[in-house]
C-alpha positions as CSV (number, residue, x, y, z in Angstrom):
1,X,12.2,-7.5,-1.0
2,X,11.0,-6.0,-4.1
3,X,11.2,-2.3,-2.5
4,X,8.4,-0.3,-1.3
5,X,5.4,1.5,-3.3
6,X,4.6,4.8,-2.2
7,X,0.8,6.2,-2.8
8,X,-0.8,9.3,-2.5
9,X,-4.2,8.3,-0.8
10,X,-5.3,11.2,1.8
11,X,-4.9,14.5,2.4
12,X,-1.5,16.1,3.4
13,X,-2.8,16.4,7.2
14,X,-3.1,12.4,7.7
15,X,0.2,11.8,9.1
16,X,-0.8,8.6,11.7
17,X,-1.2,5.0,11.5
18,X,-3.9,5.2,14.1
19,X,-6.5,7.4,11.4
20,X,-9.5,5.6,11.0
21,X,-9.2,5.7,7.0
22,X,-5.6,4.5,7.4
23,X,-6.5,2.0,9.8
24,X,-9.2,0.6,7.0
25,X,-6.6,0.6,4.0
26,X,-3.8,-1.5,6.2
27,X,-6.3,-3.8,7.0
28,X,-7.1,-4.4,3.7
29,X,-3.2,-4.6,2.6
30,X,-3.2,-7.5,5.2
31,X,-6.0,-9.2,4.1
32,X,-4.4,-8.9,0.8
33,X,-1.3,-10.6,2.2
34,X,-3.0,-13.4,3.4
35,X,-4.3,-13.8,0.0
36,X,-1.4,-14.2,-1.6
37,X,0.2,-16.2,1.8
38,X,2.9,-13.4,2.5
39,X,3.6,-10.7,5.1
40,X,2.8,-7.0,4.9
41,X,6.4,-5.9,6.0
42,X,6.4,-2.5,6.1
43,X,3.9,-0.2,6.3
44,X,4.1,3.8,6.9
45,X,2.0,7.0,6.3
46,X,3.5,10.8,6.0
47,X,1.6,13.9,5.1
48,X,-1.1,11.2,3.4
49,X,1.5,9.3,1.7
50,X,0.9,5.7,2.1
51,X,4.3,3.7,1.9
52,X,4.5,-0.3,1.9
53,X,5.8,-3.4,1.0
54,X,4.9,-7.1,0.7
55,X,7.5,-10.3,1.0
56,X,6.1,-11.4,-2.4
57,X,7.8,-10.3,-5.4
58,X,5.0,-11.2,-7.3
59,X,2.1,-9.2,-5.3
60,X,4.3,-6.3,-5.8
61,X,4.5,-6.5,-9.5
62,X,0.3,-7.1,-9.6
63,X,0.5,-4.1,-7.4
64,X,2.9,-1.6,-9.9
65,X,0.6,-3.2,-13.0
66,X,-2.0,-1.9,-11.6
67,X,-1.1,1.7,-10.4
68,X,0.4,1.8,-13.7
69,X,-2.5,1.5,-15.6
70,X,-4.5,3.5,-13.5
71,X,-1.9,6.4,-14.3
72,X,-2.7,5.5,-18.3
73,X,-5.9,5.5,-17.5
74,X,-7.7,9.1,-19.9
């Protein structure tokens, strides 16, 4: 495993996997797994940090890419 990515994505009182809005994003991480014909292996939320991580080295690296530009990003 490549290791895990950590986002900021809600506000600091989202601490549950159950949240609606979490609920929606894991989803979508799945659906992204099946994309890419791997397995969501991990997958946590504290204080609105998302943490998670794929089987596929590759989907993780498309996955850093893209955070990193966004962080270029003016």
């Amino acid at each position: 495993m490549a290791g895990v990515i950590e986002v900021d994505l809600f506000d600091e009182d989202v601490n549950t996997p159950g949240h609606p809005e979490v609920l929606k994003f894991k989803k979508l991480l799945e659906e992204v797994a099946e994309e890419y014909r791997c397995q969501l292996l991990s997958f946590e939320v504290e204080a609105g940090t998302v943490a998670f991580a794929f089987d596929s080295d590759e989907l993780m690296a498309k996955i850093l890419q893209l955070l990193q530009a966004k962080a270029d990003w003016p």
